[in-house]
C-alpha positions in Angstrom: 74.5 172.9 -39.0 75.0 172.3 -35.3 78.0 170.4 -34.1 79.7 169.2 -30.3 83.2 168.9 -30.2 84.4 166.5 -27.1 88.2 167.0 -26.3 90.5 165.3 -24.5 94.1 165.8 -23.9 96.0 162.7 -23.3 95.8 162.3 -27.2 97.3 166.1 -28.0 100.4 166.5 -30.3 103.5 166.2 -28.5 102.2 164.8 -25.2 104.1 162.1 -23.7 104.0 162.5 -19.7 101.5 162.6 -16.9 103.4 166.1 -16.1 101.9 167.6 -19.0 98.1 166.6 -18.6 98.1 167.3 -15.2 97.0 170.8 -13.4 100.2 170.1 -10.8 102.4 168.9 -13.6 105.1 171.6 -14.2 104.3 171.1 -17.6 100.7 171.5 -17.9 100.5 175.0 -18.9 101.9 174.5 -22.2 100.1 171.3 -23.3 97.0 173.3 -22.3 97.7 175.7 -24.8 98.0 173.0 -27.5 95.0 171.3 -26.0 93.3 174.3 -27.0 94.8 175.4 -30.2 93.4 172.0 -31.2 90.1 172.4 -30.3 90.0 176.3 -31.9 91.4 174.0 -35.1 88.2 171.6 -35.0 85.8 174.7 -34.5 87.4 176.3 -37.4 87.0 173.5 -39.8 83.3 173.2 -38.8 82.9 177.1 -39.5 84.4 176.6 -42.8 82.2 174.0 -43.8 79.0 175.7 -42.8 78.5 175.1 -39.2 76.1 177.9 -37.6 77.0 176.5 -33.9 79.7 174.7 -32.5 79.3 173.5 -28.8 82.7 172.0 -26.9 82.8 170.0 -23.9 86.1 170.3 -22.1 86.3 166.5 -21.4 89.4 166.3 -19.3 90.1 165.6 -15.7 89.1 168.4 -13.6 87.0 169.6 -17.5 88.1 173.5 -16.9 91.8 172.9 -19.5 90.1 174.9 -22.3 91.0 178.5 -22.3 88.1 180.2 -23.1 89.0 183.5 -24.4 90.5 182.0 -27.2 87.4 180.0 -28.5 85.7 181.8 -31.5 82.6 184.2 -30.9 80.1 181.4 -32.8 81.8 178.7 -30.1 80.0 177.9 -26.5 81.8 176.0 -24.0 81.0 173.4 -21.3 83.4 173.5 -18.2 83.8 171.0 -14.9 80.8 168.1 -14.5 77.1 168.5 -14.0 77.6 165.3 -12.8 74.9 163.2 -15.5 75.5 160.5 -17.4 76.5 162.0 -20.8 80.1 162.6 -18.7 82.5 163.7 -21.9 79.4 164.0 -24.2 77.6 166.4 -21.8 75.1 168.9 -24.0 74.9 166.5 -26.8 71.5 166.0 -27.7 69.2 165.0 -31.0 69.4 168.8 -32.0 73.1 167.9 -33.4 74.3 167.1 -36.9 77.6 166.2 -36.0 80.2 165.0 -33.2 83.9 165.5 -33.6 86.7 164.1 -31.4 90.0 165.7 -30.2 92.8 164.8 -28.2 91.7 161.3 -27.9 93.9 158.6 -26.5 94.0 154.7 -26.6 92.3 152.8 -24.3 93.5 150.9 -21.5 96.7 148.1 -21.8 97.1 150.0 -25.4 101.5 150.5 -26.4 99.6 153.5 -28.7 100.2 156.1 -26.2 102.6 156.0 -22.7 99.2 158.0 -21.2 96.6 155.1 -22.7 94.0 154.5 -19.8 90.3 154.4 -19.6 88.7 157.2 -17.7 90.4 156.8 -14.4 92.9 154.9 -12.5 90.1 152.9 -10.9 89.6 150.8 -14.4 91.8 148.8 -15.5 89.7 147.1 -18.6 86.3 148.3 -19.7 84.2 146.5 -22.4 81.2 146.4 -24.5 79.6 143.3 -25.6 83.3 141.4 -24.9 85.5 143.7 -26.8 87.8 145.8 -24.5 86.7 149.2 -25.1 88.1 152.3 -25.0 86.4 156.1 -23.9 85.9 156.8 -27.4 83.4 153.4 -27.7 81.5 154.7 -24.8 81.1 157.8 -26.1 80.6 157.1 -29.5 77.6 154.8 -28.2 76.2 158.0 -26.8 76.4 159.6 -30.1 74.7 156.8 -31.6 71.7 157.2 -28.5 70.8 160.4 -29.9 71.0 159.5 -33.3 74.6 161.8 -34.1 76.8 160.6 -36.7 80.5 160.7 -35.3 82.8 162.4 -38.1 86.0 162.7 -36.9 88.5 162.0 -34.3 92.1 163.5 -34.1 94.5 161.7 -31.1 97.1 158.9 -31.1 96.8 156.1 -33.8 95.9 153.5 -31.6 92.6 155.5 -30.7 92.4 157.0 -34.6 92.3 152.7 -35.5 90.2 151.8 -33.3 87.6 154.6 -34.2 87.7 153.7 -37.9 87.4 150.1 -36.9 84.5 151.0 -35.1 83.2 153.8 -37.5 84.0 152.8 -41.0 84.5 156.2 -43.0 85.0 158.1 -39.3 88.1 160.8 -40.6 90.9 160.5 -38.6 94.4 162.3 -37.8 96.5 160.4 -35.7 99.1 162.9 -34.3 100.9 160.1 -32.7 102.3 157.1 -32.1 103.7 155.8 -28.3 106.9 153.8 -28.1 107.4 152.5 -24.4 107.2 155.3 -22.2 108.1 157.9 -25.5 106.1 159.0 -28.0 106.8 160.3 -32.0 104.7 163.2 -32.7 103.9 165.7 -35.8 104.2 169.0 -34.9 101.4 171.2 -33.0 101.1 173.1 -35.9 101.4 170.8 -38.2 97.9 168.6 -36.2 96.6 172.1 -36.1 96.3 172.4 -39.7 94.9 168.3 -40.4 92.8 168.7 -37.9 91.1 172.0 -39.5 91.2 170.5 -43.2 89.9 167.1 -41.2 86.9 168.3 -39.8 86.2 170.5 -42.8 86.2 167.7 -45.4 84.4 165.4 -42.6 81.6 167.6 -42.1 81.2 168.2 -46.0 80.7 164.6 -46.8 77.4 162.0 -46.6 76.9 162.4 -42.8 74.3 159.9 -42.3 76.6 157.4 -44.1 78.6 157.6 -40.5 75.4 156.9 -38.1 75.4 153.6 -36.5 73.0 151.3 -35.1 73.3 150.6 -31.2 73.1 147.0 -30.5 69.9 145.8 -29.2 71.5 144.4 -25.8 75.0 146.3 -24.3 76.8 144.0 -22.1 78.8 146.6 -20.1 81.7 144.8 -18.1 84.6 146.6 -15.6 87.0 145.4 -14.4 89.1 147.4 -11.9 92.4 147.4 -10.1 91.1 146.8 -6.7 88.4 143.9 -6.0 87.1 145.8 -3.0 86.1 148.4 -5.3 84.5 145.6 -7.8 82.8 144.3 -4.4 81.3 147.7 -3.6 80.3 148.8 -7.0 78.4 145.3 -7.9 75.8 146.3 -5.0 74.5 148.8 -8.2 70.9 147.6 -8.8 71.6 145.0 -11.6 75.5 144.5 -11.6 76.5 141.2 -11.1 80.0 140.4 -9.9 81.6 138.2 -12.1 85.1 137.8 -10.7 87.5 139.4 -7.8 88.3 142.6 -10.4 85.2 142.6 -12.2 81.5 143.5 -11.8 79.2 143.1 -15.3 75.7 145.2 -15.8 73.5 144.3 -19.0 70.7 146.2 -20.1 68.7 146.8 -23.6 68.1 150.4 -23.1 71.6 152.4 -23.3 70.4 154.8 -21.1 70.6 153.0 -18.4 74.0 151.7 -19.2 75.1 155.1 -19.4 73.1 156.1 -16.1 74.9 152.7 -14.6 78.9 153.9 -15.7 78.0 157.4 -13.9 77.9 155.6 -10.9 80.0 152.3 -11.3 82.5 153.9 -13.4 
């Protein structure tokens, strides 16, 4: 069994400031470690259930968080951006049984998490096919491109709801829950452990059961926190702007909605 493991941070036990996700925050060093102890948790759980390779994508920010010496010997890492459209999903391909989820966060204009955004501070609202989306949709769309079942997601419960909204059957551990600029937390060790047994039991169960179909049409639309960057990214070949904030770009083969976000995005 082959499985990719795309993590995040913004969605790690305990996190509740800027100053911890951050490479400048004074904080950062720590949540880094827990960011990682996480992910060493999810490629655990896929050993134990028989997983022969486990491939991670660092998925956050600058993508070089992960400490790699720490990673299992069976475990191969992806650091910084290639730059293509798979972005968080980079080295997924149909060769993959499996994808798994940590440190994922709710989307933007979510209470779920006081770090809930979508991608970057450009974007403001993102959504697919008229429901505001979240990283996870996008990425979980990808998934469903190369014909991966998604089987598990670990991050705040606004982002573990969504996903099983989204995913019926998708096993989730919410480490968290935001209140206002605060957030109530388990223990590191405490998601450490879920998030092991999680992945195990996920990737022991009807994985097929978890693949979904894409939709024959995406209707991708952005909307951002400046209209002269809506203005400059409707001049993408097929993006139509729709208001002052936001641009939209519809197209039946994802591909080229992913190809389009790489660029618009």
């Amino acid at each position: 069994m082959k499985v990719f493991i795309s993590a995040d941070i913004e969605g790690t036990a305990g996190i509740a400031s800027w100053d911890e996700a951050r490479k400048s925050g004074p904080d950062y060093a720590e949540f880094r470690e827990y960011m990682t102890a996480e992910v060493v948790a999810a490629c655990e759980g896929a050993r134990n259930a028989g997983a022969q390779e486990v491939v991670v994508k660092d998925g956050h920010e600058t993508a070089r968080n992960i400490i790699s010496g720490r990673l299992p010997e069976y475990v191969t890492v992806i650091h910084g951006w290639p730059g293509n459209p798979h972005s968080m999903m980079c080295g997924l391909d149909d060769s993959f049984d499996a994808v798994v989820f940590t440190g994922y966060h709710a989307k933007a204009g979510s209470s779920a998490n006081p770090l809930a955004h979508s991608f970057n501070n450009r974007i403001s609202r993102f959504y697919f096919n008229g429901v505001l989306s979240s990283e996870f949709t996008h990425n979980s769309h990808i998934a469903a491109y190369h014909k991966v079942p998604c089987v598990f997601i670990s991050g705040d419960a606004g982002i573990c709801g969504d996903a099983a909204q989204a995913v019926p059957g998708i096993k989730t551990v919410a480490v968290s829950q935001g209140i206002g600029p605060a957030s109530v937390s388990m223990s590191p060790v405490r998601a450490r452990t879920q998030i092991r047994t999680g992945v195990e039991e996920a990737l022991t169960g009807d994985l097929s059961a978890l693949l979904f179909s894409l939709p024959d049409e995406i209707d991708m639309q952005i909307e951002y926190a400046n209209p002269t960057e809506a203005y400059r990214c409707s001049w993408y070949p097929g993006a139509e702007l729709l208001s002052d904030c936001r641009i939209g770009f519809r197209h039946r083969d994802f591909f080229e909605v992913m190809r389009a976000f790489r660029f618009i995005g």
